[in-house]
Backbone as CSV, one residue per row, in Angstrom:
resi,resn,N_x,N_y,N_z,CA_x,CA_y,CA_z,C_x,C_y,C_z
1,UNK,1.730,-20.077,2.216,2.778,-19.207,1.697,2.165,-17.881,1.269
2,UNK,2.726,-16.754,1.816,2.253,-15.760,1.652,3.427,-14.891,0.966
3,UNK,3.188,-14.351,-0.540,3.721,-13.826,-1.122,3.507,-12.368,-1.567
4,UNK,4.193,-11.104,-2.147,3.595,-9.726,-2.624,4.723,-9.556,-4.101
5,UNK,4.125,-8.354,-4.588,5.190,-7.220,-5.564,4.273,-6.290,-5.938
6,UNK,5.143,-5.110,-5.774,4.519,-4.073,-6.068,4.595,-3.873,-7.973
7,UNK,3.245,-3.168,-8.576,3.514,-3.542,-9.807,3.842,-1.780,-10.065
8,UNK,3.504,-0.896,-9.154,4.210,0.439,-9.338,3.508,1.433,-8.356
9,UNK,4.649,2.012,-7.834,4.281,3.095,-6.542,5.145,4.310,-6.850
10,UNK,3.841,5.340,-6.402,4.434,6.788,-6.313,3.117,6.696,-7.161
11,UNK,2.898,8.502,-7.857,2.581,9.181,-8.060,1.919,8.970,-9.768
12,UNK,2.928,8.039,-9.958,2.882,7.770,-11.632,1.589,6.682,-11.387
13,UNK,1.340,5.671,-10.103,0.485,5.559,-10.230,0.692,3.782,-8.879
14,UNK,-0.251,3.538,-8.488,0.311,2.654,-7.185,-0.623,1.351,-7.496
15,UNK,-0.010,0.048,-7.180,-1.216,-1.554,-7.394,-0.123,-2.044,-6.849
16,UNK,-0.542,-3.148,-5.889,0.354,-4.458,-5.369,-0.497,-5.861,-5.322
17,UNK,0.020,-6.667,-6.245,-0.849,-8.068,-5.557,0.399,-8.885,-4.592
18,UNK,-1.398,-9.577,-3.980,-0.406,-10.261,-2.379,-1.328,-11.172,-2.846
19,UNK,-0.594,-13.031,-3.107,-0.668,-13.698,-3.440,-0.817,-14.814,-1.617
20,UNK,-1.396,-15.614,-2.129,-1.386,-16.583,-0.967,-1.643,-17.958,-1.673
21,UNK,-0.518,-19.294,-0.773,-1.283,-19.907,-1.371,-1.482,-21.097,-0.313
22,UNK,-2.803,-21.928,-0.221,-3.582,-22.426,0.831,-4.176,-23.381,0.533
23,UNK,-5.467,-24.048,1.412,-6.157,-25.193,1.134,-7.281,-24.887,-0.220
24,UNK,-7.452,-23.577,-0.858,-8.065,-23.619,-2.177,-7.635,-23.029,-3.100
25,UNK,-5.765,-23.114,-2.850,-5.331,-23.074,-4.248,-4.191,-21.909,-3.958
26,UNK,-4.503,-20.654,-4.644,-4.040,-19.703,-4.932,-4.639,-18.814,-5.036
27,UNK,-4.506,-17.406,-3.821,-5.875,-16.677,-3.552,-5.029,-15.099,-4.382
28,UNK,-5.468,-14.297,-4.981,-5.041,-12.910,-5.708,-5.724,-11.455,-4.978
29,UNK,-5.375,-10.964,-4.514,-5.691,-9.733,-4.139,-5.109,-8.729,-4.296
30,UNK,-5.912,-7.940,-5.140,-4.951,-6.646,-5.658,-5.334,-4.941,-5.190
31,UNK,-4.433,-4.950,-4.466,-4.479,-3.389,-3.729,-4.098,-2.219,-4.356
32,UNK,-5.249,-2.002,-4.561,-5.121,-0.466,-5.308,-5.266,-0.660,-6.821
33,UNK,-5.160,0.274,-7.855,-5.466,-0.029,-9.084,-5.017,1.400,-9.635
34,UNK,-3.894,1.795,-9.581,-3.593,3.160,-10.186,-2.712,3.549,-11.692
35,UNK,-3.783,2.562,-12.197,-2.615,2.443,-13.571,-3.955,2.392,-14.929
36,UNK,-3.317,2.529,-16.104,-4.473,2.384,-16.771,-4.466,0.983,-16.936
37,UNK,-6.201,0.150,-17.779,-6.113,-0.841,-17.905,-4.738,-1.452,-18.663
38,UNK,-4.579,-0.893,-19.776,-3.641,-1.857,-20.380,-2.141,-1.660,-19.556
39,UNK,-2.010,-1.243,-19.126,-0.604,-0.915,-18.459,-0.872,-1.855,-17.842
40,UNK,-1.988,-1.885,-16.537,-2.276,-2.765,-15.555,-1.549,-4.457,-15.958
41,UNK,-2.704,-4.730,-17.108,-2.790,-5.984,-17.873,-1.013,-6.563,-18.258
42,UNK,-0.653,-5.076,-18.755,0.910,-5.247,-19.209,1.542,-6.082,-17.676
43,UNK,1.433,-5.054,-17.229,2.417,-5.558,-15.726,1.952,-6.785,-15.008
44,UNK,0.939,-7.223,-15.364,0.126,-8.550,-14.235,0.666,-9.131,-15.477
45,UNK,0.807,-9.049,-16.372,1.292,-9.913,-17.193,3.017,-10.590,-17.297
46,UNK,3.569,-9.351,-17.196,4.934,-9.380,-16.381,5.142,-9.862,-14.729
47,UNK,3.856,-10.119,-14.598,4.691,-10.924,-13.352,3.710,-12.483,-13.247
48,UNK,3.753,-12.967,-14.183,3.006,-14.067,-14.367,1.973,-14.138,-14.220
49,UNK,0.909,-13.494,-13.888,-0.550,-13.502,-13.904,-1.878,-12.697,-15.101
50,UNK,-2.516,-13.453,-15.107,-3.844,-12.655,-16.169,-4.643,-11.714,-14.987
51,UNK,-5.475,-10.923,-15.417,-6.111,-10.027,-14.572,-7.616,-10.692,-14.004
52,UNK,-7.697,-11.952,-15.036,-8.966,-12.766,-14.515,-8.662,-13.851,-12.976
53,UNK,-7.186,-13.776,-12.954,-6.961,-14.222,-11.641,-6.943,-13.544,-10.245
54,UNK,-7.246,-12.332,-10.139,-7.345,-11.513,-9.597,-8.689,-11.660,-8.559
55,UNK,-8.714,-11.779,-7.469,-9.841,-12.781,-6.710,-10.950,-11.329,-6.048
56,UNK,-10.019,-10.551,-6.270,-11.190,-9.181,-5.161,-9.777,-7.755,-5.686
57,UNK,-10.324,-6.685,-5.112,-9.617,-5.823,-5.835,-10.058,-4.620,-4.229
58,UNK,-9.116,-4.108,-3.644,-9.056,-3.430,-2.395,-8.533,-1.773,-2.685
59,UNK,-9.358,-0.993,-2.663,-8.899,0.717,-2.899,-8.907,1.198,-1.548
60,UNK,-7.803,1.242,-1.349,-7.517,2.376,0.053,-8.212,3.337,0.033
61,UNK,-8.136,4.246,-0.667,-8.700,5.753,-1.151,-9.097,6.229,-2.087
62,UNK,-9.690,7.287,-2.639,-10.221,7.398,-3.805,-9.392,8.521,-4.707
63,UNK,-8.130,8.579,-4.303,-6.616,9.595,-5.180,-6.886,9.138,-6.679
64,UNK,-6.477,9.283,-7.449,-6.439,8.719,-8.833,-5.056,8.146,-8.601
65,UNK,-4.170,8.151,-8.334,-2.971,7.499,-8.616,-3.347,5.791,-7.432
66,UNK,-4.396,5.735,-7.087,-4.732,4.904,-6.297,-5.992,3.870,-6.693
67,UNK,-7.026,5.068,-7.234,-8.260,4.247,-7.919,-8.078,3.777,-9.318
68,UNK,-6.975,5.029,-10.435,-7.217,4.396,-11.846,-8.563,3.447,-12.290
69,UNK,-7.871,2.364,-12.697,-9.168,1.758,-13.382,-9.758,0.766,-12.851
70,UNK,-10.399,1.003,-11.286,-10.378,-0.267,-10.375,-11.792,-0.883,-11.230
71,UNK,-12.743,0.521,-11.288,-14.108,-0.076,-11.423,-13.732,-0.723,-13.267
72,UNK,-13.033,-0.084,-14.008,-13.305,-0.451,-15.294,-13.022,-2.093,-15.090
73,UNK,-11.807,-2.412,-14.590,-11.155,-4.028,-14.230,-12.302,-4.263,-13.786
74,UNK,-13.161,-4.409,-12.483,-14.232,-5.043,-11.895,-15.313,-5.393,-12.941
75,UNK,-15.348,-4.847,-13.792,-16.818,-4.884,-14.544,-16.315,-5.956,-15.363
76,UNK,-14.872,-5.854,-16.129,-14.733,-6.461,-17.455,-14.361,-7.935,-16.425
77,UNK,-13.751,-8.186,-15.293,-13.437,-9.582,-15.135,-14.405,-10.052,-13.981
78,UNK,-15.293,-9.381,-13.748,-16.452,-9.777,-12.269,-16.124,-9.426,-10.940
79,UNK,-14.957,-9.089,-10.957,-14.414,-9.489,-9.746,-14.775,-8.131,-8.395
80,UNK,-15.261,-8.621,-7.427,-15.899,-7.681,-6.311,-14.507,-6.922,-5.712
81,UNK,-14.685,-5.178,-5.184,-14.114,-4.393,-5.267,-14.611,-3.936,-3.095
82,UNK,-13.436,-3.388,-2.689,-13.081,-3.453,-1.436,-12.902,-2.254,-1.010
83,UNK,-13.976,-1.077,-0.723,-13.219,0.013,-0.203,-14.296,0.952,1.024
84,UNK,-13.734,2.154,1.513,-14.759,2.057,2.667,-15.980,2.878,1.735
85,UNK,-16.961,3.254,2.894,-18.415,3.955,2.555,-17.390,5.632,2.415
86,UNK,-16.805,6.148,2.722,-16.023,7.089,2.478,-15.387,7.424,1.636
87,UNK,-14.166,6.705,0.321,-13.920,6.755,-0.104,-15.194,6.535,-1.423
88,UNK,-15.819,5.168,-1.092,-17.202,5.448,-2.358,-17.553,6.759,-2.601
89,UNK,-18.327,7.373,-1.588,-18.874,8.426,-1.170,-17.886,9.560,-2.403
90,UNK,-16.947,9.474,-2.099,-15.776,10.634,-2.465,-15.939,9.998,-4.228
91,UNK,-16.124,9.423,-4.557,-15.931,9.085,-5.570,-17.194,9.442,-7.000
92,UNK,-18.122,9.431,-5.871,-19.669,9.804,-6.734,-20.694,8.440,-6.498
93,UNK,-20.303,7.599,-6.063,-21.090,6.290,-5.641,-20.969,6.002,-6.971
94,UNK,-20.132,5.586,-7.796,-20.782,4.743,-9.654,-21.010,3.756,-9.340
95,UNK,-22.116,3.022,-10.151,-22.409,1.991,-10.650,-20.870,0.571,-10.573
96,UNK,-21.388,-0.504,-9.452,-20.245,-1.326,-9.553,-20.997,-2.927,-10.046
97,UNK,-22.403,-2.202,-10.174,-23.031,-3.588,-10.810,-23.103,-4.709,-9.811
98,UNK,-23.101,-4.797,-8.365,-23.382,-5.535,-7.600,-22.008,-6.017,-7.139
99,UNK,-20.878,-5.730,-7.179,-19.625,-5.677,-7.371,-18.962,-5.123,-5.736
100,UNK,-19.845,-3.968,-5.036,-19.334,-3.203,-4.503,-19.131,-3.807,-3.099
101,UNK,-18.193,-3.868,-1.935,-18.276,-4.615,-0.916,-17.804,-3.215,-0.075
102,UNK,-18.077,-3.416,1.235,-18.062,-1.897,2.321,-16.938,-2.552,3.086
103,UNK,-15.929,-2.035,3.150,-14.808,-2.282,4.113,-14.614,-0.774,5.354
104,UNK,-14.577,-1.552,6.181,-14.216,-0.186,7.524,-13.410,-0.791,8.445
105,UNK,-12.872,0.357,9.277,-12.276,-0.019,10.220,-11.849,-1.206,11.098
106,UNK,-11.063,-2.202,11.070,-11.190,-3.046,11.999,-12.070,-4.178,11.853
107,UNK,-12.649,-4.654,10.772,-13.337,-5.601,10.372,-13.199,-6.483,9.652
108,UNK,-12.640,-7.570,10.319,-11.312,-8.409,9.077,-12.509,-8.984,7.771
109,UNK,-11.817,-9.263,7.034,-12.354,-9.880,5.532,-11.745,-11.423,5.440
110,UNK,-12.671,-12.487,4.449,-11.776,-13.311,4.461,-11.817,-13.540,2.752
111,UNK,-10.847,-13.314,2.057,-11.018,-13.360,0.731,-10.103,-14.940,0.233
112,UNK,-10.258,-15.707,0.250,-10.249,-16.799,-0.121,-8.989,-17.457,0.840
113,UNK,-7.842,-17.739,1.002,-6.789,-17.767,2.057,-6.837,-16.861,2.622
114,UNK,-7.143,-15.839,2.395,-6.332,-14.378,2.839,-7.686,-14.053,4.063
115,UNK,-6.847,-13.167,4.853,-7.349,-12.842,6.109,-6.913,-11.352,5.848
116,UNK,-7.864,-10.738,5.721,-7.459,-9.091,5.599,-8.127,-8.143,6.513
117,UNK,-7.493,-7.248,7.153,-8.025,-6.659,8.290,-7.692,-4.812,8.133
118,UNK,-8.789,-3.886,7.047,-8.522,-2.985,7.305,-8.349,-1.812,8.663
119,UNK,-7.896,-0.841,8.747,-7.734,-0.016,9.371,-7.641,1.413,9.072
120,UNK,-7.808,2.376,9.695,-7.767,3.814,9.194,-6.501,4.454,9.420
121,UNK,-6.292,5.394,8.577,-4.801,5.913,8.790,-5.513,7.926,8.222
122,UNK,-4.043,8.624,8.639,-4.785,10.138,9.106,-4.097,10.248,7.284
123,UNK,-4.913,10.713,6.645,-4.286,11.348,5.158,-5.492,12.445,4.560
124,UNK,-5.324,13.206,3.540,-6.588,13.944,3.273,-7.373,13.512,2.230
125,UNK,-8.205,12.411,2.677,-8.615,11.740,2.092,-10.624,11.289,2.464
126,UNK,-11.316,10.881,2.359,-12.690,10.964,3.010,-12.121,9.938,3.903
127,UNK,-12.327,8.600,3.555,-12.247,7.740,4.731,-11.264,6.458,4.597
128,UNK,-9.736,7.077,4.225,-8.627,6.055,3.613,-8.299,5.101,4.981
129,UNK,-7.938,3.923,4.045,-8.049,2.779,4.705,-6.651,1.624,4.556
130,UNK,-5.811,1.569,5.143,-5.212,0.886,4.508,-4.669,-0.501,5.553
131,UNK,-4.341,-1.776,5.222,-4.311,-3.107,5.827,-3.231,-3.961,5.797
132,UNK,-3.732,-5.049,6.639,-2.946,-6.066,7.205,-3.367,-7.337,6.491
133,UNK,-3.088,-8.596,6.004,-2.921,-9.844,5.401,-2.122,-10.658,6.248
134,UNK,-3.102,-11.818,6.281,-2.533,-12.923,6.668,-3.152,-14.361,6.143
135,UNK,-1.742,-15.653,5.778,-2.327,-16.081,5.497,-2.789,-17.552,6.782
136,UNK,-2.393,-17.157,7.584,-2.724,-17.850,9.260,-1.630,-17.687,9.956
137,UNK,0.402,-17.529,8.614,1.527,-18.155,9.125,2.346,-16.735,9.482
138,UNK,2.369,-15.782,8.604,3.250,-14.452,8.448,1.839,-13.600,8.338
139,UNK,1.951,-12.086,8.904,1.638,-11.087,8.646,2.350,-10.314,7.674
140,UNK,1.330,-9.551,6.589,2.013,-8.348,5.964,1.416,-7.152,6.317
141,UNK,1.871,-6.099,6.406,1.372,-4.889,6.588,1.776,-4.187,5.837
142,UNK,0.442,-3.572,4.878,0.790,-1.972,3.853,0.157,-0.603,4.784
143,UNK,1.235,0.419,4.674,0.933,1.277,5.252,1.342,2.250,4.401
144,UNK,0.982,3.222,3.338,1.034,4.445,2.628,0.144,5.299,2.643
145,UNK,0.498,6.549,2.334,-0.380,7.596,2.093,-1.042,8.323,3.593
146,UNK,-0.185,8.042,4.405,-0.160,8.738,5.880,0.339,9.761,5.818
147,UNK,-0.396,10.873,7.034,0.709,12.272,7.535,1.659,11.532,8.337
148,UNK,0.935,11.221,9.750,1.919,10.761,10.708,1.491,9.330,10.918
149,UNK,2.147,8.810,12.284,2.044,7.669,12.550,1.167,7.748,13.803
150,UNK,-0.408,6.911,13.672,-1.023,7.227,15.180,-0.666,6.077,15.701
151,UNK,-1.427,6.446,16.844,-1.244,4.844,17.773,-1.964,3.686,17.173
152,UNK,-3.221,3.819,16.719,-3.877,2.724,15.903,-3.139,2.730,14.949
153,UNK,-2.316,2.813,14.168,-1.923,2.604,12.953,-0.692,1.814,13.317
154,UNK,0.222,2.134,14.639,1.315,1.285,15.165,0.398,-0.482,15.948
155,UNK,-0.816,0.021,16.177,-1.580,-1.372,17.315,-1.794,-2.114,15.892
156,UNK,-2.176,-1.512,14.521,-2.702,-2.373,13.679,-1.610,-3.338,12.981
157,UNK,-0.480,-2.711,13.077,0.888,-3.156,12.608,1.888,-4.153,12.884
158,UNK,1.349,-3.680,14.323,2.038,-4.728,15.491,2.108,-6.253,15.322
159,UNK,3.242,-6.733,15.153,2.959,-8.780,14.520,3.429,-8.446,13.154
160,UNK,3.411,-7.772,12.552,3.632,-7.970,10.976,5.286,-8.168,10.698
161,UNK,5.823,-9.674,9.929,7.111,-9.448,9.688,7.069,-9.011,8.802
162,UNK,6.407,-8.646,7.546,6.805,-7.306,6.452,6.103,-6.552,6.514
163,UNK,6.730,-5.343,6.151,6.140,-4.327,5.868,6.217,-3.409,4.445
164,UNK,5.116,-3.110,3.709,5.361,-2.098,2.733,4.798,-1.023,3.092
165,UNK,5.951,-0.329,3.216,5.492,0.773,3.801,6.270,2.638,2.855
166,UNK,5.004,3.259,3.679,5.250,4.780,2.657,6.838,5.429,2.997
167,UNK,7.692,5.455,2.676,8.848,7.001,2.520,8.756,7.371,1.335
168,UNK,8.350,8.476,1.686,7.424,9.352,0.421,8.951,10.621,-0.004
169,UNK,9.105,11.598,1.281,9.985,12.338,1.174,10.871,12.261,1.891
170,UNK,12.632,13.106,1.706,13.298,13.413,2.504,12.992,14.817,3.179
171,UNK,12.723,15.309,4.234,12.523,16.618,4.593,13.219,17.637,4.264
172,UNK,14.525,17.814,3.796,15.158,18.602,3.553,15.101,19.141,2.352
173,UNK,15.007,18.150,1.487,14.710,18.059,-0.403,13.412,18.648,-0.268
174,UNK,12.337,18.375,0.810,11.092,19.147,0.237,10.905,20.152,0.314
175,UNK,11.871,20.900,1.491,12.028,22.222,2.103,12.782,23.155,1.049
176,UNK,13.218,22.423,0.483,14.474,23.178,-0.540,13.711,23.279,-1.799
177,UNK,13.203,22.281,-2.296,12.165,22.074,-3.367,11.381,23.291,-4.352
178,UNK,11.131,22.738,-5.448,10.172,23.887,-6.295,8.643,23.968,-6.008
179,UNK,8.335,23.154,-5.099,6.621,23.020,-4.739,6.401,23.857,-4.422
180,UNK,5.145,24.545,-4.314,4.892,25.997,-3.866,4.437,25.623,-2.297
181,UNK,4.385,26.807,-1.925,4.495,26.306,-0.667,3.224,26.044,0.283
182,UNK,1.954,26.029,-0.756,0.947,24.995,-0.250,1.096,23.654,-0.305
183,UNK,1.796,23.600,-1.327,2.045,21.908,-1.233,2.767,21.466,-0.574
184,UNK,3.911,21.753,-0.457,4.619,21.931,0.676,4.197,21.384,2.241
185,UNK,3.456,22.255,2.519,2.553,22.198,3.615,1.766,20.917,3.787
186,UNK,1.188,21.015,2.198,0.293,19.610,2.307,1.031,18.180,2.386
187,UNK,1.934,18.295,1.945,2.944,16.815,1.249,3.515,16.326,3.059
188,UNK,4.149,17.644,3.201,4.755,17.340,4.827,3.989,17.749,5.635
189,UNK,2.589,18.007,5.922,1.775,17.769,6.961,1.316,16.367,7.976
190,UNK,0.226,17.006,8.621,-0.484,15.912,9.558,-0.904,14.909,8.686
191,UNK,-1.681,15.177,7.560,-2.595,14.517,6.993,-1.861,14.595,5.493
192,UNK,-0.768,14.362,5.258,-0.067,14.337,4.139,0.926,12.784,3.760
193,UNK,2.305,12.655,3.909,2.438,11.794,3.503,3.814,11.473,4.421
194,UNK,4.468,10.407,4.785,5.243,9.997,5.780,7.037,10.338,5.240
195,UNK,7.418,11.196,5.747,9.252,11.636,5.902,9.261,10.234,5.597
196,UNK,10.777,9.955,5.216,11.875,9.100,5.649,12.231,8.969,7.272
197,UNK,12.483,10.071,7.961,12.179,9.793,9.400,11.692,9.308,10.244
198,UNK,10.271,9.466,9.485,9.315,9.503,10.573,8.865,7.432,10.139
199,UNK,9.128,7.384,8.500,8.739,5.822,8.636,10.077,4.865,9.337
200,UNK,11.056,5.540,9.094,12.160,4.397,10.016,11.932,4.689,11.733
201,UNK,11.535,5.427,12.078,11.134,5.322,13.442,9.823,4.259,13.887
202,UNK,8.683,4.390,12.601,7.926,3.368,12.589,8.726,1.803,12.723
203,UNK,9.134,1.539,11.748,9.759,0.155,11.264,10.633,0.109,12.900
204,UNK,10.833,0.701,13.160,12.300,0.869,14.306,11.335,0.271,15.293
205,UNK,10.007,0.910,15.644,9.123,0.659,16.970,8.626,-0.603,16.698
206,UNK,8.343,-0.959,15.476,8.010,-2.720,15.496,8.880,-3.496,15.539
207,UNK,10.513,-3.302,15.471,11.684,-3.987,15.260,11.707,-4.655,16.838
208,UNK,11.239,-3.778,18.045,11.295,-4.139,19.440,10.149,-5.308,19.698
209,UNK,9.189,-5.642,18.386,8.222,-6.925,19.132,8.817,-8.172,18.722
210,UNK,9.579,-7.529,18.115,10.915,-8.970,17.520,9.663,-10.204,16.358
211,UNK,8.815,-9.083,15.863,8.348,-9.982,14.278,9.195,-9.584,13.008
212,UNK,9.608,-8.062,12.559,9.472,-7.492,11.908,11.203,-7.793,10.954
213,UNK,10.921,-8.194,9.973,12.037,-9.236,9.533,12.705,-8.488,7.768
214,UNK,11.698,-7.782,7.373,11.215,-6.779,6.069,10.784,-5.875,5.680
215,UNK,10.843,-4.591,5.377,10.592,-3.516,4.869,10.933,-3.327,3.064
216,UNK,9.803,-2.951,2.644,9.477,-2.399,1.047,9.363,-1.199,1.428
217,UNK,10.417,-0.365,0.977,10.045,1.384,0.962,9.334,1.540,-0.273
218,UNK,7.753,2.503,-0.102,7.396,2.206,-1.038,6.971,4.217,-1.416
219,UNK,6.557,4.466,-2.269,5.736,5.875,-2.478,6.394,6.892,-2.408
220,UNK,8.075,6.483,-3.013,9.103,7.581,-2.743,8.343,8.818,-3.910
221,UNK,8.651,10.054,-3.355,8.580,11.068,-4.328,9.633,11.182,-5.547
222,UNK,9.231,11.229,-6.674,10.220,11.573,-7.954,11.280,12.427,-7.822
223,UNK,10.436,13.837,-6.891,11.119,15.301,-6.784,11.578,15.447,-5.430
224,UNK,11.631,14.540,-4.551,11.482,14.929,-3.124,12.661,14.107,-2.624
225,UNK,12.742,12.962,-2.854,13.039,11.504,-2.103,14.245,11.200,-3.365
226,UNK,15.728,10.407,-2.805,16.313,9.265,-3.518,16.582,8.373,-2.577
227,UNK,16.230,6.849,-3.846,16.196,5.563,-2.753,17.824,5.525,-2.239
228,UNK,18.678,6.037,-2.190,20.232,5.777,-1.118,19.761,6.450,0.246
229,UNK,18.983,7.680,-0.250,18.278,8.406,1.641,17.654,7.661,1.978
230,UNK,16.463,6.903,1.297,15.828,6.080,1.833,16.595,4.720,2.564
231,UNK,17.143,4.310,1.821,18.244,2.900,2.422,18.626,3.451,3.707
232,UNK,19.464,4.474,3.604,20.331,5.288,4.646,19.357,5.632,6.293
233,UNK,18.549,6.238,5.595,17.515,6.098,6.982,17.142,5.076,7.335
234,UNK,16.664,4.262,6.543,16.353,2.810,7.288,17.537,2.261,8.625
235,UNK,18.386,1.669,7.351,19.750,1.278,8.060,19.902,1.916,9.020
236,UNK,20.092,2.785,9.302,20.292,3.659,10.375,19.104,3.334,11.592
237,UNK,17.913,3.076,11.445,16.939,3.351,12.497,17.047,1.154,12.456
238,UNK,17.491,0.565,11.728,17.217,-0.750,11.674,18.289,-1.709,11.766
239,UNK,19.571,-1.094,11.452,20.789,-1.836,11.183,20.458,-2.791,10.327
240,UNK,21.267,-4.339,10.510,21.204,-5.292,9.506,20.245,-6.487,10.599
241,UNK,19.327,-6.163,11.306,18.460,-7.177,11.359,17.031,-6.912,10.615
242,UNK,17.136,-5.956,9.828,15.988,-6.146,9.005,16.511,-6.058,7.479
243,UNK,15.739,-6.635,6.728,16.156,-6.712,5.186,15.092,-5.889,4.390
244,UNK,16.076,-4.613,3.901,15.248,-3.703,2.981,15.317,-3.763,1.759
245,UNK,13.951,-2.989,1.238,13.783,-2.991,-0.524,13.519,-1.883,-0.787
246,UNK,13.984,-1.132,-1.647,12.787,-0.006,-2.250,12.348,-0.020,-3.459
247,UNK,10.947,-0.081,-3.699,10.544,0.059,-4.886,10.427,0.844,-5.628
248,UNK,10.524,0.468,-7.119,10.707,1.722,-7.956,9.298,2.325,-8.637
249,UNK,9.124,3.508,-8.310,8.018,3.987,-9.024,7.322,3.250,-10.101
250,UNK,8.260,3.451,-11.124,7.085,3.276,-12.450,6.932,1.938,-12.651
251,UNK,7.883,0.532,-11.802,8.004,-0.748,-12.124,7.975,-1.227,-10.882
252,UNK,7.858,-0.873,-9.744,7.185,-1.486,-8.483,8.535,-2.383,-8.270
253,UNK,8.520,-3.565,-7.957,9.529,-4.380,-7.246,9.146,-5.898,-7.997
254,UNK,10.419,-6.778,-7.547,10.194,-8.460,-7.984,9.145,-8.736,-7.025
255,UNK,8.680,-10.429,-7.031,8.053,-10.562,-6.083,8.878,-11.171,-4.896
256,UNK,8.084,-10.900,-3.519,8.704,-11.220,-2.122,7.957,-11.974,-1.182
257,UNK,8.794,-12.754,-0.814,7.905,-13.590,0.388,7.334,-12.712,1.390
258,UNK,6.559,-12.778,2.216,6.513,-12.100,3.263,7.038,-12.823,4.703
């Protein structure tokens, strides 16, 4: 049984654990860490878990709304930390106390049930990474913090019946928007962060391998994005054979099967 919830996405600050459970129990993997400790603690606490259950700890990138307090958690509960030589790199290399594990491209992991298989995605970032879970039965796929959608990022996706995935902005709201207009540029670029468009055309192109059963809109903008556009685009690129969620920024989502 392969389970997720997001404990909060967007900007305010992003963590999801994806739970599995298998022939040794109940495996914890927590993606991303963009919160402070006690918040963290608060929310793993709100969704039934201590932070000492937490089996490995996976940083896509090295954003602050992404790293927060991955290394402080690693030190205080032991637990070994998942991210590429790129994002370290970007970070200053700190001290992880023997803690530190090298994840790249295409090189699955096996963290206790879990079968995890990062991949690279285009964002402005050193060397962001973001993955696939399985626990032998369902695929999940997280995909945030993209400009566009490449072809490896659709081949890595491919099989997954859920998806949490980025609608960050509506294009029109950002165009209209108070951002100046570097950001602008940056937010809706190549290497920036995924329209509403452009992710229901994603979800839409995996809907044709006939796995894809779930979508979590996740990394909506505060100033940019409301979750009814988000619904609305989906629906629209998905109708009612897929079942959508969007999560809420500062409180992430319940938990979901995958």
């Amino acid at each position: 049984m392969l389970r997720f919830k997001s404990l909060g996405s967007g900007s305010s600050g992003n963590a999801t654990v994806i739970q599995a459970r298998g022939a040794t129990g109940l495996t914890h993997l927590l993606v991303d860490c963009g919160l402070g400790i006690r918040e963290l603690d608060k929310r793993l606490g709100a969704a039934g878990m201590l932070a000492e259950q937490v089996d490995a700890i996976f940083v896509t990138h090295e954003h602050g709304d992404h790293i927060g307090c991955a290394r402080q958690l690693a030190l205080r509960e032991r637990i070994p930390v998942y991210m590429s030589e790129g994002t370290y790199a970007a970070l200053g290399q700190p001290d992880f106390q023997g803690l530190l594990r090298l994840a790249c491209d295409a090189q699955a992991i096996a963290i206790g049930d879990l079968q995890v298989r990062p991949f690279t995605v285009p964002h402005d970032a050193r060397e962001p990474l973001q993955l696939t879970c399985t626990d032998g039965d369902v695929r999940l796929g997280l995909a945030t913090d993209l400009g566009h959608v490449s072809a490896h990022v659709l081949q890595e996706l491919s099989g997954c019946a859920t998806l949490l995935l980025e609608c960050n902005h509506d294009e029109a709201m950002l165009a209209s928007s108070s951002y100046p207009p570097f950001l602008k540029r940056r937010v809706g670029g190549a290497w920036g962060h995924l329209a509403n468009s452009a992710a229901a055309a994603l979800a839409q192109s995996l809907v044709g391998a006939g796995m894809l059963r779930q979508v979590l809109a996740a990394h909506l903008s505060e100033q940019n994005n409301k979750p009814e556009l988000v619904r609305q685009a989906l629906a629209d690129a998905l109708g009612s054979a897929v079942e959508v969620h969007v999560a809420d920024g500062p409180s992430g989502c319940g938990w979901l099967s995958a």
